[in-house]
N, C-alpha and C positions, 0 to 999 in steps of 0.2 A: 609721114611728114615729120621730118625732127627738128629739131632748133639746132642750129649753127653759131661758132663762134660769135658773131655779129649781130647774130638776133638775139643772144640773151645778153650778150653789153648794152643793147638798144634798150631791154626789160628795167635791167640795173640802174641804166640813165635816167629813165621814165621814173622808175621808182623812186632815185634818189632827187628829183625837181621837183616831184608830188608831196614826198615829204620832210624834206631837207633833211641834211645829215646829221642835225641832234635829235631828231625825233624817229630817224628810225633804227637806234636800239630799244626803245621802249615800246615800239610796236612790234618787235621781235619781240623783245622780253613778256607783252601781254599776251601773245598771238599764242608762246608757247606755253604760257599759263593755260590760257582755253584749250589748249589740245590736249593736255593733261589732265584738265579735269577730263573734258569728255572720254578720253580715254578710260580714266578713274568711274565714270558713269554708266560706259558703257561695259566695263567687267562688273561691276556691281551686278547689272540686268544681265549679266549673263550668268553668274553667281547664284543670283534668286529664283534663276530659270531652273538651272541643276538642283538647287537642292526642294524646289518644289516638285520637281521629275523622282527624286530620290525620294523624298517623304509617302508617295505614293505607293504603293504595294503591286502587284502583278498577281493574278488571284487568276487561275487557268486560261492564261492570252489576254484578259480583260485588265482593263488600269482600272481599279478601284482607288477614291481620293483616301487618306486616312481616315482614320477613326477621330470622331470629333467627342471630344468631354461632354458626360450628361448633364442635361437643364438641371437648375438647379430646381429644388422645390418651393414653388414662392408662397403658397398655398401655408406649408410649415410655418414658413420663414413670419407671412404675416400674423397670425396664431400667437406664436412668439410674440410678437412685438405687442399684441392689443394684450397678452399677458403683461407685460412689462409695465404697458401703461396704464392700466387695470392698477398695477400694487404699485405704480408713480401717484397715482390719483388719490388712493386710500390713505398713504403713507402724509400723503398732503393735505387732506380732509380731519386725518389724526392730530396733525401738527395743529393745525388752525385751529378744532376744538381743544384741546388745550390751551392755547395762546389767548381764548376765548373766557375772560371772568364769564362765571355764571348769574350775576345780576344783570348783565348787558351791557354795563356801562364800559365804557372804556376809557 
């Protein structure tokens, strides 16, 4: 079934009483905006589709994903830190007995 000259003037008549004819270049001009993004969208997800097919490795027939970065060591990490705060503390215990007369008074 095709459309015939008289059925698509019939479309264009319908179209242009639905939405008079100063409103529809800006329905054209928004309509082709949205196809463009989508467009824009849908190469994106196709973009992130390849290169996470690429990042992947081929390892005898089998898809292994990549190599992920090692944890880090938090065990160290905190260690460190109760050191730091350990000579924050003393450093501030030192300050204050100083700043401290020795009769009491202040």
């Amino acid at each position: 079934m095709s459309l015939g000259p008289l059925e698509i003037g019939l479309i264009i008549l319908a179209v242009l009483l639905l939405f008079g004819y100063k409103k529809l270049p800006d329905a054209s001009r928004s309509l082709g905006r949205s196809m463009r993004i989508f467009k824009g969208e849908m190469k994106g997800m196709k973009d992130d589709d390849v290169r996470a097919k690429d990042e992947a490795t081929t390892v005898r027939g089998q898809l292994t994903p990549p190599a992920t970065p090692a944890a880090p060591d938090y065990e160290a990490e905190a260690r460190a830190a109760e050191a730091r705060a350990a000579e924050a503390r003393a450093r501030a215990d030192a300050a204050q007995r100083s700043a401290t007369p020795l009769d009491g008074t202040r």
